[in-house]
N, CA, C and O atoms as a DFTB+ gen file, in Angstrom:
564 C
 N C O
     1  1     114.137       5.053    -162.567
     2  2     114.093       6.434    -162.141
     3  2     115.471       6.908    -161.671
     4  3     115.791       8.068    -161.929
     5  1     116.353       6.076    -160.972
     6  2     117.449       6.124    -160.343
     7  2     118.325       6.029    -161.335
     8  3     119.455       5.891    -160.867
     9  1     118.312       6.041    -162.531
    10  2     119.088       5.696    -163.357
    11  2     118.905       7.442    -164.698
    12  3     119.721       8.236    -165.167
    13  1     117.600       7.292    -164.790
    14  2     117.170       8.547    -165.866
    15  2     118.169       9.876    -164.741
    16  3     118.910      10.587    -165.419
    17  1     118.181      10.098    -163.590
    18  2     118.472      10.831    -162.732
    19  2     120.101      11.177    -162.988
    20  3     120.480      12.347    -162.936
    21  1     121.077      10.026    -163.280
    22  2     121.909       9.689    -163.002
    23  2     122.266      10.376    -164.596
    24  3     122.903      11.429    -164.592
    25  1     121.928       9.884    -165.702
    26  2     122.282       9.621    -166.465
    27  2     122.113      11.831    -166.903
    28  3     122.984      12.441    -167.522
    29  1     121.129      12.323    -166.489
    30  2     120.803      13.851    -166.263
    31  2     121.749      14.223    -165.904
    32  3     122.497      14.683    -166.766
    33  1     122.204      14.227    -164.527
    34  2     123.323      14.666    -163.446
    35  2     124.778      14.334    -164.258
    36  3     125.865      14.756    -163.863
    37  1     124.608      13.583    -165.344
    38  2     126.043      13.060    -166.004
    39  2     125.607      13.863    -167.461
    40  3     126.721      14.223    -167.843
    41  1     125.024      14.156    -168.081
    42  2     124.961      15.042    -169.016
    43  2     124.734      16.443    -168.714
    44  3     125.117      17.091    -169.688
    45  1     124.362      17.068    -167.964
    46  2     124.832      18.040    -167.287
    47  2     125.849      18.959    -166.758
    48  3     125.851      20.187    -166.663
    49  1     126.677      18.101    -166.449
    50  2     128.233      17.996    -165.708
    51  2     128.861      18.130    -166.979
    52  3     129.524      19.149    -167.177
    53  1     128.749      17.169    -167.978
    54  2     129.124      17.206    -169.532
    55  2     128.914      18.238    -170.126
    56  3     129.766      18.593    -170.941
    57  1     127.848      18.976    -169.947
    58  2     127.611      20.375    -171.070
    59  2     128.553      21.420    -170.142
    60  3     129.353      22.214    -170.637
    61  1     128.382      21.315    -169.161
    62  2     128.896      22.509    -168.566
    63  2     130.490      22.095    -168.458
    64  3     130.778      22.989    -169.254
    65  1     131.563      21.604    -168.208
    66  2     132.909      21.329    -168.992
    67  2     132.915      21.778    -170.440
    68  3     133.636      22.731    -170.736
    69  1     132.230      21.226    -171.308
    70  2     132.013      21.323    -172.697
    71  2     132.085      23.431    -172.814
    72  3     132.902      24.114    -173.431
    73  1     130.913      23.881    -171.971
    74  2     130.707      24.854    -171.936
    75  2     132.423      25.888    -171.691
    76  3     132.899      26.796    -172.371
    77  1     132.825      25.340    -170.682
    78  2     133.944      26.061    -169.839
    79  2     135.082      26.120    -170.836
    80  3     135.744      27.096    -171.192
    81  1     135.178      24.498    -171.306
    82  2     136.107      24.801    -172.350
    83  2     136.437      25.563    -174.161
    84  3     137.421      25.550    -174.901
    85  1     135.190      26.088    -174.258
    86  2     134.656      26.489    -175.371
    87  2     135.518      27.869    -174.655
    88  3     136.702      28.146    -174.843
    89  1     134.298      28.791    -173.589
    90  2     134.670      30.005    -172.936
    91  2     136.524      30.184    -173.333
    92  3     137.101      30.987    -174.066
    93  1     136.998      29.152    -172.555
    94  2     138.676      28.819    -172.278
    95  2     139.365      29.385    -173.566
    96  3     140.306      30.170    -173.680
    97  1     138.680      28.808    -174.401
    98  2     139.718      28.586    -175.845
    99  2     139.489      29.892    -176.690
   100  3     140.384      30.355    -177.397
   101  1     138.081      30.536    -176.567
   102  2     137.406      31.513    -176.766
   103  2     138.457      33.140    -176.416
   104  3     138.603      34.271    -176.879
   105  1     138.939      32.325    -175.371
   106  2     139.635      33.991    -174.831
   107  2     141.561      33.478    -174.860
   108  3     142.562      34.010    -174.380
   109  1     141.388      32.506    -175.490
   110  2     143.094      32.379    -176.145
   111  2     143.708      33.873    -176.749
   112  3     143.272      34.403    -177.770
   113  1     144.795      34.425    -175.911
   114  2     145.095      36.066    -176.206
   115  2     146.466      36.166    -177.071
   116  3     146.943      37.227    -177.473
   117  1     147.035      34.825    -177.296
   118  2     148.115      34.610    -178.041
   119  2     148.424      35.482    -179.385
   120  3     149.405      36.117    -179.772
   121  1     147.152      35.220    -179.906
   122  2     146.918      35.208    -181.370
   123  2     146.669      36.921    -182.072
   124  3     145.567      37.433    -181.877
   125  1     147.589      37.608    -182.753
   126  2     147.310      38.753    -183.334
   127  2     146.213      39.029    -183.958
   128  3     145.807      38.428    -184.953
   129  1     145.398      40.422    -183.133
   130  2     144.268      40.699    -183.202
   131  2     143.766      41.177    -184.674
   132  3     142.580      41.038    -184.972
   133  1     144.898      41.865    -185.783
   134  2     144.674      41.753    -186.756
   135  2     145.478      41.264    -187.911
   136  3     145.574      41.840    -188.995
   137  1     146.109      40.019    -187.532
   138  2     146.865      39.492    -188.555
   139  2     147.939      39.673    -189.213
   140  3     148.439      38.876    -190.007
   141  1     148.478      41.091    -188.807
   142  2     149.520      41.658    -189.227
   143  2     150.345      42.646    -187.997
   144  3     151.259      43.369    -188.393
   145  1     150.178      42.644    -187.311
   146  2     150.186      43.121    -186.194
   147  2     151.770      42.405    -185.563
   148  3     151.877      41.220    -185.246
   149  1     152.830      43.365    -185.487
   150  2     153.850      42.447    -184.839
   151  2     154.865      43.561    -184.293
   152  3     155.185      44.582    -184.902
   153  1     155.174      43.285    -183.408
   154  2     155.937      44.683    -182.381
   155  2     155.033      45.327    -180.992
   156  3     153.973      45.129    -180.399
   157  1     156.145      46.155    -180.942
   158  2     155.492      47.158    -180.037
   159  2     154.541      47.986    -180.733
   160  3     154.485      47.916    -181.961
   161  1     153.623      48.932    -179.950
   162  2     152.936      50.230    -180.581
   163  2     153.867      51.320    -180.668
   164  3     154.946      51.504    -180.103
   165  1     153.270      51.949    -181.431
   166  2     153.920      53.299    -181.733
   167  2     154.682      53.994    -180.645
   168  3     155.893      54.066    -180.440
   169  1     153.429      54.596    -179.860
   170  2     153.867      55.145    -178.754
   171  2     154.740      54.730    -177.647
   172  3     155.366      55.345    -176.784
   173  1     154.594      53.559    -177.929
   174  2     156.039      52.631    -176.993
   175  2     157.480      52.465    -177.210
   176  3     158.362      52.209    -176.391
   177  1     157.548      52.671    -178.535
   178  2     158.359      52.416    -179.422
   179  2     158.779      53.860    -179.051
   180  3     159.872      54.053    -178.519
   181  1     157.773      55.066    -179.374
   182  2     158.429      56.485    -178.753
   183  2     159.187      56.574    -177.977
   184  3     160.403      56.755    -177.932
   185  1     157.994      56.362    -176.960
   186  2     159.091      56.719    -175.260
   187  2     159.874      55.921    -174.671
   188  3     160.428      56.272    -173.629
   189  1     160.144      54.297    -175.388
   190  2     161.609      53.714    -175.433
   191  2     162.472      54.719    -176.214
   192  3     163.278      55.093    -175.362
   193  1     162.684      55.202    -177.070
   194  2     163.568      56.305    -178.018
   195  2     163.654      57.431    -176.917
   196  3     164.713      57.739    -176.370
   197  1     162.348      58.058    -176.626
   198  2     162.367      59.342    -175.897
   199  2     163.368      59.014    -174.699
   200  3     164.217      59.873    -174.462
   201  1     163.357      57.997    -174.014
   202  2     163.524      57.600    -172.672
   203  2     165.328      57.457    -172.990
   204  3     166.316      58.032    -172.534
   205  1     165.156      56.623    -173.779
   206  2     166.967      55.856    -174.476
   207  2     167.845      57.362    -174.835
   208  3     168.917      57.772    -174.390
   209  1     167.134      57.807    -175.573
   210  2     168.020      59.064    -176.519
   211  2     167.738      60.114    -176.073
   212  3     168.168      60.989    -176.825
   213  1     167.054      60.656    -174.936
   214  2     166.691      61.664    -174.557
   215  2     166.073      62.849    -175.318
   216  3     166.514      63.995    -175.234
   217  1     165.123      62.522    -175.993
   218  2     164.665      63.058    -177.127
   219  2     163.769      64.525    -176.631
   220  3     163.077      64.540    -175.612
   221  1     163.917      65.593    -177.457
   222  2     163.169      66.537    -177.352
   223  2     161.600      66.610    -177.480
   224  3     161.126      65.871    -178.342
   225  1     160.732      67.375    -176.766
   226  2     160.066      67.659    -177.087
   227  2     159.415      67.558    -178.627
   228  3     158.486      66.798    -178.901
   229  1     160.099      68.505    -179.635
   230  2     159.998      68.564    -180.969
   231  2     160.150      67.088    -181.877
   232  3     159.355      66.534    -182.636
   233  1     161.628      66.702    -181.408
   234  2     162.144      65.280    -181.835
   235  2     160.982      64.443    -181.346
   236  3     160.552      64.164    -182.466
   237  1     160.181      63.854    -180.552
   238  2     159.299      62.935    -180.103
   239  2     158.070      63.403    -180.918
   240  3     157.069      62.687    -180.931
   241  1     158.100      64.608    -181.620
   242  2     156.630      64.709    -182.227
   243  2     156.931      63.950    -183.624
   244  3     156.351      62.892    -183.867
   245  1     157.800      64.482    -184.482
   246  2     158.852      63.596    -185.300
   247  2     158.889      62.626    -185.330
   248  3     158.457      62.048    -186.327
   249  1     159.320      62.055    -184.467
   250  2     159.746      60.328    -184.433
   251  2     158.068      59.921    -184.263
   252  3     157.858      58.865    -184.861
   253  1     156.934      60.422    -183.671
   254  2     155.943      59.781    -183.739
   255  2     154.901      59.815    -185.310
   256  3     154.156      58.979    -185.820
   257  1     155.241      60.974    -185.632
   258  2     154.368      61.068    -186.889
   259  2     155.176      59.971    -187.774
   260  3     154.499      59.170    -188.418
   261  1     157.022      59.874    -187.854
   262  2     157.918      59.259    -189.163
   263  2     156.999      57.383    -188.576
   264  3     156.674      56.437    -189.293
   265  1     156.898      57.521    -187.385
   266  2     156.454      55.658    -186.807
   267  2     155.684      55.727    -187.291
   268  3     155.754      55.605    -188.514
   269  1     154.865      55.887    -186.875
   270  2     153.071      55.975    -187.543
   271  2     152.827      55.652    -188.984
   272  3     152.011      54.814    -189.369
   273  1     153.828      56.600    -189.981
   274  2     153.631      56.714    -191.062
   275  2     154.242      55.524    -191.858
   276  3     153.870      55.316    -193.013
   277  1     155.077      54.825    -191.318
   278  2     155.987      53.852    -191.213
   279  2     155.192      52.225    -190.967
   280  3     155.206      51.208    -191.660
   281  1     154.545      52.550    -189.682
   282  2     153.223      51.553    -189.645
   283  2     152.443      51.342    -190.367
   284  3     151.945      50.221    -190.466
   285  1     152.034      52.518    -191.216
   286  2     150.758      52.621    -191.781
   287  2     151.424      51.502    -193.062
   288  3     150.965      50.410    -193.400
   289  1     152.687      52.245    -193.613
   290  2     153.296      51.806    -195.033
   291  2     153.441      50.394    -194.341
   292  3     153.047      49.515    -195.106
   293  1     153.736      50.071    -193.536
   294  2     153.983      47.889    -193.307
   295  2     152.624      47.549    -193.362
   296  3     152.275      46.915    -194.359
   297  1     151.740      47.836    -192.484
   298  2     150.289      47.200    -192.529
   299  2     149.901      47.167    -194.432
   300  3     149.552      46.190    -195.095
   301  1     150.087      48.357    -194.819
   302  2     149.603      48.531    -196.429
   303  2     150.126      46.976    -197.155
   304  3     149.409      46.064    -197.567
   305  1     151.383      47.057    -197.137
   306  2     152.230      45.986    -197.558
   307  2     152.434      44.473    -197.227
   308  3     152.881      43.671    -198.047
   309  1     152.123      44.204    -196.148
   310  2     151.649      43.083    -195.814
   311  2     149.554      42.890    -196.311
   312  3     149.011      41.861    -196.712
   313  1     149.017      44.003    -196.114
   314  2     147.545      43.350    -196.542
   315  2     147.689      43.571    -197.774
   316  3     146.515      43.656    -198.135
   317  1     148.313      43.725    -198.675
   318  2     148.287      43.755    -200.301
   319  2     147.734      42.345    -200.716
   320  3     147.803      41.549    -199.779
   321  1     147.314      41.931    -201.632
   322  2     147.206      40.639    -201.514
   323  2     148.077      40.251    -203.118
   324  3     148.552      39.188    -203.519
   325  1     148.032      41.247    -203.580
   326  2     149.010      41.245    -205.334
   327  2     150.423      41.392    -204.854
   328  3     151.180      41.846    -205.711
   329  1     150.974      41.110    -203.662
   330  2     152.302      40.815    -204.049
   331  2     152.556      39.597    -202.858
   332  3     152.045      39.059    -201.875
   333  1     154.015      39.606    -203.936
   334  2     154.525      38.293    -203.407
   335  2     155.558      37.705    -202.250
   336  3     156.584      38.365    -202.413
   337  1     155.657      37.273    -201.743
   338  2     156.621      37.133    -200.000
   339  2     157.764      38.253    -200.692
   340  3     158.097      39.329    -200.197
   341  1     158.256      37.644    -202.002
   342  2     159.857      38.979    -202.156
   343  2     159.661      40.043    -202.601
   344  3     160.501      40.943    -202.611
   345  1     158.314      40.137    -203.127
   346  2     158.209      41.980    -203.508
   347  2     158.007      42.583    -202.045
   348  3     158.505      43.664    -201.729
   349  1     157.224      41.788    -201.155
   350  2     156.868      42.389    -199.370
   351  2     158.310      42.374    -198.973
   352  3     158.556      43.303    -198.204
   353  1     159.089      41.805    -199.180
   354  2     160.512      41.579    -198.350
   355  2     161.279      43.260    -199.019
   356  3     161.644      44.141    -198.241
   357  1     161.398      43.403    -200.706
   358  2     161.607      44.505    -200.945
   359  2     161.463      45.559    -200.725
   360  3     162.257      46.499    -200.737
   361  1     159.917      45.471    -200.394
   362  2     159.338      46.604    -200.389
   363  2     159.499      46.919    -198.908
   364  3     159.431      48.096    -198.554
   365  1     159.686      46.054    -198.110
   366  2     159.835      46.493    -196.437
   367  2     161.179      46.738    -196.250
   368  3     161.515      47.154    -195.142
   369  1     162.310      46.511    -197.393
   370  2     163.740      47.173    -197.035
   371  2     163.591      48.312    -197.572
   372  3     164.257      49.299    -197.260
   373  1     162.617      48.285    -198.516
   374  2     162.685      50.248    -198.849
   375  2     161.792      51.090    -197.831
   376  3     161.828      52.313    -197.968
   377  1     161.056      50.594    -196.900
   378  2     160.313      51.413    -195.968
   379  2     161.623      51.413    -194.539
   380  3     161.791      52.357    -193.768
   381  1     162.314      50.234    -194.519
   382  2     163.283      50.563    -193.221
   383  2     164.024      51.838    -193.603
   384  3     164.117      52.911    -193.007
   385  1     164.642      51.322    -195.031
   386  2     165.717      53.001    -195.514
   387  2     165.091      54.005    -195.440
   388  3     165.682      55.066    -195.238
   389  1     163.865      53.962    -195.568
   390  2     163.363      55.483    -195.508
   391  2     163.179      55.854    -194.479
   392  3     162.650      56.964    -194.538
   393  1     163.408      55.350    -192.976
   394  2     162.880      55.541    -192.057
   395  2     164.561      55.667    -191.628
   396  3     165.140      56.612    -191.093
   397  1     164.878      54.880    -191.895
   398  2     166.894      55.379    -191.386
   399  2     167.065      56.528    -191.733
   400  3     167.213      57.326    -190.807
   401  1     167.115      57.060    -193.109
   402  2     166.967      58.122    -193.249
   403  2     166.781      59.644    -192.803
   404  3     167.428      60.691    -192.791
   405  1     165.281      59.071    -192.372
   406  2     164.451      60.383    -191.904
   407  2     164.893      60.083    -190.549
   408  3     164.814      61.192    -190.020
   409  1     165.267      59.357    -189.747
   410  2     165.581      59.127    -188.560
   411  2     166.952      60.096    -188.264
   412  3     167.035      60.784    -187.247
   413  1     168.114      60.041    -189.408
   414  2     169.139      60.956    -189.335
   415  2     168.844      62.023    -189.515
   416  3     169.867      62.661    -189.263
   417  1     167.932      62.830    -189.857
   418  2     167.258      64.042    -190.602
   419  2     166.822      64.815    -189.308
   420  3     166.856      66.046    -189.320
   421  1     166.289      63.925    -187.859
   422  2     165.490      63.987    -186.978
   423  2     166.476      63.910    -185.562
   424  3     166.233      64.619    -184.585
   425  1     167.764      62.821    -185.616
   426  2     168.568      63.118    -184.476
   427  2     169.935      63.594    -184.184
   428  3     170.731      63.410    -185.104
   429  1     170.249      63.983    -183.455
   430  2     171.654      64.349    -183.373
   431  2     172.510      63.707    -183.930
   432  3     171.984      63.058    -184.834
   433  1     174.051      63.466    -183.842
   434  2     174.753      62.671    -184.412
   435  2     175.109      61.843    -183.279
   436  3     175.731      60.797    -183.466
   437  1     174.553      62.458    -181.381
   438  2     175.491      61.656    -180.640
   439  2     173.717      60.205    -180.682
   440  3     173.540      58.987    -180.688
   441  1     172.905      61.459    -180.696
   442  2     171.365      60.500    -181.124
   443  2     171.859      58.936    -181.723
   444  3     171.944      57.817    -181.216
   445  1     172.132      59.517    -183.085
   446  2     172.066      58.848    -184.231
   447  2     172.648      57.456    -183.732
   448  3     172.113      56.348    -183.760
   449  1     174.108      57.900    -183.189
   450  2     175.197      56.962    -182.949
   451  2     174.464      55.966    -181.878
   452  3     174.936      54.847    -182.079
   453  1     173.256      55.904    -180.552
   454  2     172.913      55.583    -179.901
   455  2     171.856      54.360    -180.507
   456  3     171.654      53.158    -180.340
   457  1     171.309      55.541    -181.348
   458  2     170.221      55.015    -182.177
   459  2     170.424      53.608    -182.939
   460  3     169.620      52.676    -182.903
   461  1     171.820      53.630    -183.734
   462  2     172.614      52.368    -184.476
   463  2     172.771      51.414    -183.441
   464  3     172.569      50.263    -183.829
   465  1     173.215      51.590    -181.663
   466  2     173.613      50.611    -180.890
   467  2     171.826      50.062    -180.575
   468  3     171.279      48.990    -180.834
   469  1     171.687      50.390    -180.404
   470  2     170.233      50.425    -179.838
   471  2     169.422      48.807    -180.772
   472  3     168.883      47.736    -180.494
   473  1     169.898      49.742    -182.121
   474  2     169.160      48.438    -183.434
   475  2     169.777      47.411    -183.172
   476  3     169.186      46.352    -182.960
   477  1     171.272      47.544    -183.132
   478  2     172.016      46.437    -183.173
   479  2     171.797      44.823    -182.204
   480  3     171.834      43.605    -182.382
   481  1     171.505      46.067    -180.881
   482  2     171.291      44.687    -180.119
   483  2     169.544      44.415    -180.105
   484  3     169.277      43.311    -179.629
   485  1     168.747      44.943    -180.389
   486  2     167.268      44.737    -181.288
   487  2     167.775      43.137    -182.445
   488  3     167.151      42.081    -182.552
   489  1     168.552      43.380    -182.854
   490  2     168.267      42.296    -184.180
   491  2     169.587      41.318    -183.169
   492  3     169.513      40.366    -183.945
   493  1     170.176      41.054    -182.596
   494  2     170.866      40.110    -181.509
   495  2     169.780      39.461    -181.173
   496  3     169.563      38.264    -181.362
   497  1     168.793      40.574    -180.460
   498  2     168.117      39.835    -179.564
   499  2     167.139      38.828    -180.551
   500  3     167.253      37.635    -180.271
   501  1     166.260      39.127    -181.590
   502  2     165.031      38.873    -182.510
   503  2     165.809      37.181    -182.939
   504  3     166.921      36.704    -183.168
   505  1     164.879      36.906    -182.882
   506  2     165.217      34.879    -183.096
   507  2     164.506      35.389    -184.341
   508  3     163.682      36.229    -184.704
   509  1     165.477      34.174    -184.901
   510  2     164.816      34.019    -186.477
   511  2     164.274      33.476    -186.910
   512  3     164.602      32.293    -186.826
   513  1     163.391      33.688    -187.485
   514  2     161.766      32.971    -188.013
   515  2     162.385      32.020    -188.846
   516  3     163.430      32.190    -189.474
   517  1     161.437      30.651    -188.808
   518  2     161.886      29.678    -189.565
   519  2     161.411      30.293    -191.111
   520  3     160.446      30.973    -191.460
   521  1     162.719      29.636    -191.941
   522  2     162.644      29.704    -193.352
   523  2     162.959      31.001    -193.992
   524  3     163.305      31.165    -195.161
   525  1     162.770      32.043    -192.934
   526  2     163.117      33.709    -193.396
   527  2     164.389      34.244    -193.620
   528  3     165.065      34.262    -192.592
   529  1     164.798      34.569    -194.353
   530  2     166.167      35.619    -194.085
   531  2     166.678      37.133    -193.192
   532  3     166.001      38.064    -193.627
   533  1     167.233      37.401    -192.573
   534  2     167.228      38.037    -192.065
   535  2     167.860      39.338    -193.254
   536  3     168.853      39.082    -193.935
   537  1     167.259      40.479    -193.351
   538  2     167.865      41.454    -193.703
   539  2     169.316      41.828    -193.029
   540  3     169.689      41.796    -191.856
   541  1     169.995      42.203    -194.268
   542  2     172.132      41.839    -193.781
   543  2     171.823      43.784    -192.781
   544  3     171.108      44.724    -193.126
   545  1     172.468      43.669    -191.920
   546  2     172.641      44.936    -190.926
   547  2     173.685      46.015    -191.928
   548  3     174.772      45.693    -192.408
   549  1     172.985      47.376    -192.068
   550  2     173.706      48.368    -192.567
   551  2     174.824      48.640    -191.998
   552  3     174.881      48.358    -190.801
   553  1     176.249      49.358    -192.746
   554  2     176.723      49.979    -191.467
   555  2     176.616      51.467    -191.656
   556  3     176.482      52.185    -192.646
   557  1     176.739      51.712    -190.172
   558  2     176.290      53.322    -190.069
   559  2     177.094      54.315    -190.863
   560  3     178.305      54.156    -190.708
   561  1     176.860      55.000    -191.427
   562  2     177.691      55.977    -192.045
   563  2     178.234      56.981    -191.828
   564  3     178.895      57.529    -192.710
């Protein structure tokens, strides 16, 4: 009897660890919620710009619709499943240019000039993914 008791009180103790660590691993927050997901959000990404460059009113509506639209085109391109790591690598240097672009279209020139320092130390800071290349840095024009 002293023993069936024992042996309860020890499988018990066992499920519930078992239990805790399931919960534990369950709420691991590391991991990108949809797989493609990498950066800041939009709106963060804004009012770092708004905040940095002192952006207008008008300019912050701009810069949020060109992000957005910009997001939308990377998410597209990464869930493709018909292309290949270098058509995604291509195809994401033709979505940065278009966004340099429209970015000059959208800020001043003292903007602009802020805007270039700004990237610069952005890709200083970004460690480089094993095996990847880093896209070569434009120079400003």
């Amino acid at each position: 009897m002293k023993m069936h008791k024992f042996s309860l009180a020890a499988m018990l103790a066992l499920g519930g660890l078992l239990a805790c660590a399931t919960l534990a691993s369950a709420q691991n927050t590391n991991a990108p919620k949809s797989g493609v997901r990498r950066g800041p959000p939009v709106q963060q990404r804004v009012d770092r710009l708004a905040n940095e460059l002192k952006l207008t009113d008008d300019q912050k509506a701009k810069v949020t619709a060109l992000l957005e639209d910009q997001n939308k085109q990377r998410s597209d391109n990464f869930s493709d499943p018909n292309l290949t790591q270098e058509q995604r690598r291509e195809k994401m240097r033709g979505i940065l240019d278009e966004e340099d672009k429209k970015m000059k279209e959208i800020l001043t020139p003292e903007q602009q000039e802020q805007y270039q320092k700004m990237r610069a130390q952005m890709r200083q800071r970004r460690p480089e993914s094993a095996g990847a290349k880093q896209v070569p840095e434009k120079k400003a024009e």
